[in-house]
N, C-alpha and C positions, 0 to 999 in steps of 0.2 A: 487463517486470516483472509478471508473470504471481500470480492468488491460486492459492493450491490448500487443499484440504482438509485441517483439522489433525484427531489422534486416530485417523487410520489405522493410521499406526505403532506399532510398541512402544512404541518412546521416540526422538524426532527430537531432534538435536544440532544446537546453531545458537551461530555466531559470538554473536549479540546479540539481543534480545527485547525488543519494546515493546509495554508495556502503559499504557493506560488508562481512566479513566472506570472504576471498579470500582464506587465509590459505597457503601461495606462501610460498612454501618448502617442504609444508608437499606430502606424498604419495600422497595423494588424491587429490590435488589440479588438478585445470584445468588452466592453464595461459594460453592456446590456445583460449579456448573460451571465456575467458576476454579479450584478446585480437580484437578480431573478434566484438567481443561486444563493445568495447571501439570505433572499426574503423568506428564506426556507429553514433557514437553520439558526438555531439558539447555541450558543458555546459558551461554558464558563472563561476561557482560553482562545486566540483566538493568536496562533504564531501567520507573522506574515513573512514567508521565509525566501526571501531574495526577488530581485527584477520586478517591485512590485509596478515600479514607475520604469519606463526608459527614457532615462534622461538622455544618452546618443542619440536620438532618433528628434532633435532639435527641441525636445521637451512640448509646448504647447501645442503646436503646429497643426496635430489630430486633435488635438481636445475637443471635447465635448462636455453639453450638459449631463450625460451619461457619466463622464469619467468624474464629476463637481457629485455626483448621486452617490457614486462605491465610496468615496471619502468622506461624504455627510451622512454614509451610513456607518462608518466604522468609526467615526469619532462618535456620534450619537451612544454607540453602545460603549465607548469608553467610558463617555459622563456616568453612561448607567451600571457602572460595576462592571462591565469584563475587561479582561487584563487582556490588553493588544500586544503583542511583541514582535517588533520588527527588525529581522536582520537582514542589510540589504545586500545585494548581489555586486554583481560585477556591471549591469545595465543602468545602477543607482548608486553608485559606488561611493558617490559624493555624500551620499546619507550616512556613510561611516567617519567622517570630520567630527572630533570632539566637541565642536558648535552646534553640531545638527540636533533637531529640536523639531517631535510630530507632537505637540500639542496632547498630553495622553497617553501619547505611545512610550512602550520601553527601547532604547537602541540598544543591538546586542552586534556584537559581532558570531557570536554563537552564544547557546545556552545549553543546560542539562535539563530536560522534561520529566521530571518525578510522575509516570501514569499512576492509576488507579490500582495496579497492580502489584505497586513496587518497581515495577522495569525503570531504571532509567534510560532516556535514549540524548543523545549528543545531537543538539539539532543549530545545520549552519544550511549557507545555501547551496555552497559546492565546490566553487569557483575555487576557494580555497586550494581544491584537491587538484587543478586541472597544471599541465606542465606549465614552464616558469614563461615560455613567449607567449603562451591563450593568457595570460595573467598582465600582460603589456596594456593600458588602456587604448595604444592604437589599434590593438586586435578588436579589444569588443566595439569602437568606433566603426572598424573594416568590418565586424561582420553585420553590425546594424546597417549599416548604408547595402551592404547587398541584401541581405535579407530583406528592407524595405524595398528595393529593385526588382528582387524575381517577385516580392507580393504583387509590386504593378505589374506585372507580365504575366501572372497567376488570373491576377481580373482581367488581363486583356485576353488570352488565351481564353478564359471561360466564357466571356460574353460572344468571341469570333466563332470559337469550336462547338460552342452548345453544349460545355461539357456540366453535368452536374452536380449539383453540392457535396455529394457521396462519390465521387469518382476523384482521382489523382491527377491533374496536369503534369504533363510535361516541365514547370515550374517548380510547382509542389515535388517532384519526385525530387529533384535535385534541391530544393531545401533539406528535405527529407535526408538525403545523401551528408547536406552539409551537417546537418546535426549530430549524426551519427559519426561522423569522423571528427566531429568538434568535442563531442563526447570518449574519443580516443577507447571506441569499444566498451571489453567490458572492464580497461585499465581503471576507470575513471569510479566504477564502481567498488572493486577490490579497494583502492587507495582510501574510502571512504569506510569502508568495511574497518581498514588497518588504523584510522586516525579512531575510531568507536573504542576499538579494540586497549588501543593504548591510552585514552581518557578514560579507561576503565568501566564504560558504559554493557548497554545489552544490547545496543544498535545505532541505527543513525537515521534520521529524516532531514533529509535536504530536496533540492529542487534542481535547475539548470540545467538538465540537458533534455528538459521536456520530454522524458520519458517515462509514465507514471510507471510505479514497481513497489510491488510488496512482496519481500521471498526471506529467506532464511540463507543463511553464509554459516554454515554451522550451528552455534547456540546463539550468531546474533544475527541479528534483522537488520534490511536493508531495505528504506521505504522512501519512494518519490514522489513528492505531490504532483506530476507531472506539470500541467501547464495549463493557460486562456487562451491559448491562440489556436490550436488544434484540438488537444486531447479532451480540455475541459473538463478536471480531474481532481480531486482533493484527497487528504487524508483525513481521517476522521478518527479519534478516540472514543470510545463509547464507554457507560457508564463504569466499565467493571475495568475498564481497562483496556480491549479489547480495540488494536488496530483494523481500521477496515478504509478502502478504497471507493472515494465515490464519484461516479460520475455522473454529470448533467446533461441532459438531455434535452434542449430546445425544444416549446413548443411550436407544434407544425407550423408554418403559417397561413394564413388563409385566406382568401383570394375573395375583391372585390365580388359581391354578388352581379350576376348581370341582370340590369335592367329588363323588365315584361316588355313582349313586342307587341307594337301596338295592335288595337282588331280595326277593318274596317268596319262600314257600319253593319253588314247585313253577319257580322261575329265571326268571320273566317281570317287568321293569322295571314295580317297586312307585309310588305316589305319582303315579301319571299323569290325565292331565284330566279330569274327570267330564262 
């Protein structure tokens, strides 16, 4: 079960799509390159498996005409026949209210994914699995308000330090830190392995602790869509059935052209170093 590079193609066609961890509001979000990402790919299926929105992070506040684009893309393809299903996380949590209602969409709190294989796999976002105080809504409030915090010291650190887009801050590493002990190792994986296990599945695809994984627990599988804020990650089902890992790649950006220097008149390059 091999990753490969998404956005090479024109536009790649895939049985099923899982996404999540979008986080559409918060500072940190990228709705550009979900966007760019989504312009890529055709899916019969189309799970959107937890924190698609973070409502802690004051909901609107970041919004953008970017984040109004990934929504008027994913209902467009509802009108058009694909089946959206969204189970939301811990950062959206209010989208699991009996009332709630995406125009389209299916609310699930988890579902079973029948692939093309026969597999079925147990698909939730995670949260579920994590101990009973990360599952407190004051937690995930405390960790969006810092997480939004070291993002600002992340930008200020990088514009003071010259540090670049490939490189780690001082900020970043200790997000980085936070995730990974919010993830409680690899407890958080195993417990997700055992809830597969016991719904009788052949594995499990969830999201939430933004760390993309595809691997084998034995005879079942353990897959992550990872995340939009870092990893920029998805899972992909392919025709036969066949799980695979894809990640996007931004294209480079590219920098104003600089202006011709003028010539004097006798054609020798005017404006030169005294």
């Amino acid at each position: 079960m091999p990753s490969s590079p998404a956005g090479t193609d024109a536009r790649r066609t895939l049985r099923s799509l899982f996404l999540s961890d979008l986080h559409l509001g918060a500072r940190a979000s990228r709705p550009g390159h979900v966007l760019d990402f989504l312009r890529g790919i055709e899916a019969e299926t189309i799970y959107l498996v937890g924190d698609i929105f973070d409502i802690w992070h004051g909901g609107r506040v970041h919004w953008s005409d970017a984040h109004d684009a990934v929504l008027t893309d994913l209902h467009a393809r509802a009108r058009d026949g694909t089946r959206i299903v969204y189970l939301p996380g811990n950062h959206d949590a209010a989208m699991r209210a009996p009332d709630a209602n995406m125009d389209g969409w299916e609310l699930r709190e988890a579902v079973v994914h029948k692939a093309a294989d026969g597999r079925r796999y147990l698909v939730l976002h995670g949260d579920q699995c994590d101990p009973r105080f990360l599952r407190w809504h004051f937690m995930t409030r405390l960790g969006s308000r810092l997480d939004a915090l070291l993002r600002q010291v992340d930008d200020w650190q990088r514009k003071r330090c010259d540090i670049g887009p490939d490189e780690r801050s001082p900020a970043q590493r200790v997000i980085d830190r936070a995730n990974q002990v919010m993830a409680m190792g690899d407890r958080f994986e195993r417990r997700l392995i055992k809830l597969a296990q016991a719904s009788g599945t052949m594995g499990v695809i969830c999201g939430h602790s933004h760390k993309p994984a595809l691997r084998q627990h034995g005879e079942l599988v353990y897959a992550n869509c990872g995340d939009w804020i870092d990893s920029l990650t998805a899972l992909a089902e392919e025709s036969r059935g066949t799980l695979r890992l894809l990640e996007f790649t931004p294209a480079p950006a590219t920098l104003p052209a600089l202006p011709k220097p003028a010539k004097s008149n006798d054609g020798a390059l005017a404006g030169g170093i005294a």
